[in-house]
N, C-alpha and C positions, 0 to 999 in steps of 0.2 A: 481786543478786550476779552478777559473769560466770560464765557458765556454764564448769564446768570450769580455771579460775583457782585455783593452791593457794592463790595470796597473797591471795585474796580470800576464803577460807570462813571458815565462822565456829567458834568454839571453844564447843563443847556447856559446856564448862566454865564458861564467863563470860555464859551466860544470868543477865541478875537482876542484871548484877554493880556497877548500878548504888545498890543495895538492902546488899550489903556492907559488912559495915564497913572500917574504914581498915587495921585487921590482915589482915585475909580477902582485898580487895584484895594485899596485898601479897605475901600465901603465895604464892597463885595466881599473879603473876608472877612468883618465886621458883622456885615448882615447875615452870614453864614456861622459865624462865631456865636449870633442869638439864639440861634435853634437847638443849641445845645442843651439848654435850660427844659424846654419842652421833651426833649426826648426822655431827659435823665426822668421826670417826672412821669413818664408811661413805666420806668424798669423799676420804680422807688418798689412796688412790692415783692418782686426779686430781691431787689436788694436789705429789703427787710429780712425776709427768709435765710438770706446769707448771714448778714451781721449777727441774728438768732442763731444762724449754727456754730459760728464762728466764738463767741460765749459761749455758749454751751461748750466746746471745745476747752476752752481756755480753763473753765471753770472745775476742768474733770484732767486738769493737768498736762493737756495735751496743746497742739502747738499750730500756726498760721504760715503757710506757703505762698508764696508766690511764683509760678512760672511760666515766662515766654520768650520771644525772641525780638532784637531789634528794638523799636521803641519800646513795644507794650513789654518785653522783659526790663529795659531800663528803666520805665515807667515802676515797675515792681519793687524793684533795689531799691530805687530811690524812697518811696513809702518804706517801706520794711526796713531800710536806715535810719531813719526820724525816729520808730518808736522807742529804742532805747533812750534816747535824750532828750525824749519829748514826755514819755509816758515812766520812765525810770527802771524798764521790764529787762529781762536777761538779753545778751546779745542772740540765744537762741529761739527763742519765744516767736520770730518773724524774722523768715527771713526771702530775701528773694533771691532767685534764679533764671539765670540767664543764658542762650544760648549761647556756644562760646568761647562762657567761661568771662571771669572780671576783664579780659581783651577786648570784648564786646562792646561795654560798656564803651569806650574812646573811639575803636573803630569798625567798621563794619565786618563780620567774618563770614568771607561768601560761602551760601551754604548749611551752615548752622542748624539754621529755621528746619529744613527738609530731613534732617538725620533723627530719623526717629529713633534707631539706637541709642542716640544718644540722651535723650528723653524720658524715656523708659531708666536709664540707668542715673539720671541725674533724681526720679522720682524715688526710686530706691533705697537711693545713699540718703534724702535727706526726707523722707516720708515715713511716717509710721503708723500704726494704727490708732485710730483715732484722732488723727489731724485732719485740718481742714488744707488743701492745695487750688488754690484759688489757679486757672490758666488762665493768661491772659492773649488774646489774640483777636484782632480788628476783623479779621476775615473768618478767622474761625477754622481756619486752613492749614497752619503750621505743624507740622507731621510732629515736630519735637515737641510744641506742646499736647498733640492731641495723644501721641503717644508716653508721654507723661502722668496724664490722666487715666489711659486705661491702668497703669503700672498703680498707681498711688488704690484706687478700688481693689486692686488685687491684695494689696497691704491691708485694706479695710480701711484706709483713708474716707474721709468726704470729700465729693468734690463741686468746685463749684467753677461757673465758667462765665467769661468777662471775654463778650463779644460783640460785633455789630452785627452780627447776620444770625437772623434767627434759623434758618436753613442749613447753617455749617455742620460739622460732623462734630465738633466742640460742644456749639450748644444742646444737639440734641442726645449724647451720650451724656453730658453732667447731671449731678445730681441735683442741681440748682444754676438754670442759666439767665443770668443777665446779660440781656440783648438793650443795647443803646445804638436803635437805628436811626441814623447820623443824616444819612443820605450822605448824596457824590461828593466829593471835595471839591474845592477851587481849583487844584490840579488831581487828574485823574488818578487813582492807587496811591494818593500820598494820605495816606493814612496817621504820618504825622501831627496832622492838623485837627478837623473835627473830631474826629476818632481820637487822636492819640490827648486831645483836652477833655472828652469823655472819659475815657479808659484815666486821668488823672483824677477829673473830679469821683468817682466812683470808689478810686482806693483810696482815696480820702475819707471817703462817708463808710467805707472797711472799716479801715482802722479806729477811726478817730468813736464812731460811733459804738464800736467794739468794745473799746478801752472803756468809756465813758461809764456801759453795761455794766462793765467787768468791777468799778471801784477805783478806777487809775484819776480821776479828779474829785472834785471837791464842789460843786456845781459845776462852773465855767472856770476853774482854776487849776492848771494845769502840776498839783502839789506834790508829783513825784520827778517832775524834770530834774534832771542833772544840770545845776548850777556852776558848769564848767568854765565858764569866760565872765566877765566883765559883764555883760550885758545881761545875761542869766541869774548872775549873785543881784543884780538891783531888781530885775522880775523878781525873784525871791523875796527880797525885802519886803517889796509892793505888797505883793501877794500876804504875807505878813501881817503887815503895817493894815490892808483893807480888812482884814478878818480878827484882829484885833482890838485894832486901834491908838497899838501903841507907835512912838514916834520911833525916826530911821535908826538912831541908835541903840535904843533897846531892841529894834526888830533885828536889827543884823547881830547883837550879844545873842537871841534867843539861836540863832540860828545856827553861829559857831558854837554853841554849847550844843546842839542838836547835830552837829555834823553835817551842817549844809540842808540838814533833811524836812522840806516844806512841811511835810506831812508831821514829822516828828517834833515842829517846831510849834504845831496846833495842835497839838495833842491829839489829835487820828491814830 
């Protein structure tokens, strides 16, 4: 084990736990799956401070990052893919980065994670001044993200850092670090797991809480999604039809006269 590494200790708990049965396995991740809840609630005022810089950002024209490697970069993508079809925002406005490169994303690229070269020049091409560049990384160790971060402050980026170890060199060079210490995994360094369901619920409460600041709903009503499939145009409708009150056919007439557009269709 590294010495001193949260992400790397091991869980007293999951000695043997090969010898388990298929129920017992699953308690114990179960029970370990709980504490995630508690933790995220120590970093909520981290994550306040972020979500405030991250609007402010947005508000002043400027744009939301995400970069890491392995899970917590795929972890990124996948958030920063949602917001165009979720919240109606530019494909540019959020995007995530991954070590890599989109290859990544399906398979592992040994290596990646440690080129800080490449880091540094992924924060460059897509970092500018006054954005926010969110890293992600469970150890807090990944040379491509921490090298990222110094590059995007040189831009005059903000930066903020999405980590499990308050001790890493991530957290403590960011200008805003959310630490969600997790403790050991069920399996030792698989950061997959508790970490990598913190690191998900987190860029959730990013984004979603972001948007929300920023004007992108309607209370709980999500009035600028893109109504692209079957199941989207009847959200629409809904959505509609409760803030109205008028029935499904005239809610879907308002809508093609509106161009699909929620917001346009309630007069926002």
């Amino acid at each position: 084990m590294t010495e001193g590494r949260k992400t790397e200790a091991r869980n007293p708990k999951a000695r043997g736990i090969e010898s388990f049965t298929t129920r017992r396995i699953l308690e114990l991740m179960n029970d370990e799956d709980a504490t995630v809840p508690t933790a995220m609630r120590a970093a909520l005022p981290q994550i306040e401070r972020a979500v405030d810089a991250i609007v402010t950002a947005l508000e002043s024209g400027h744009r939301l990052r995400y970069i890491g490697a392995g899970t917590s970069g795929r972890l990124g993508v996948l958030d920063a893919s949602e917001a165009p079809p979720t919240f109606g925002v530019e494909e540019d406005l959020v995007v995530g980065i991954i070590a890599g490169g989109d290859a990544a994303l399906r398979h592992s690229i040994e290596g990646a994670e440690d080129d800080s070269g490449a880091g540094a020049r992924a924060a460059r091409d897509h970092v500018r001044e006054g954005d926010v560049l969110v890293g992600v990384s469970a150890s807090g160790r990944a040379k491509y993200v921490t090298a990222a971060m110094v590059m995007a402050r040189e831009v005059g980026a903000r930066t903020v850092a999405l980590t499990c170890d308050a001790s890493s060199p991530l957290a403590k060079d960011a200008d805003i670090a959310v630490v969600v210490d997790v403790g050991p995994e069920v399996l030792a360094g698989s950061s997959r797991l508790k970490a990598g369901t913190a690191t998900k619920l987190v860029l959730n409460m990013l984004s979603t809480a972001a948007m929300i600041r920023s004007g992108r709903t309607r209370g709980d009503l999500m009035i600028d999604l893109r109504p692209t499939n079957a199941k989207l145009r009847a959200r629409a409708i809904r959505m509609v039809q409760d803030e109205t009150g008028l029935g499904e056919d005239e809610a879907r007439a308002r809508l093609e006269a509106a161009g699909w557009s929620v917001r346009k269709a309630l007069g926002d």
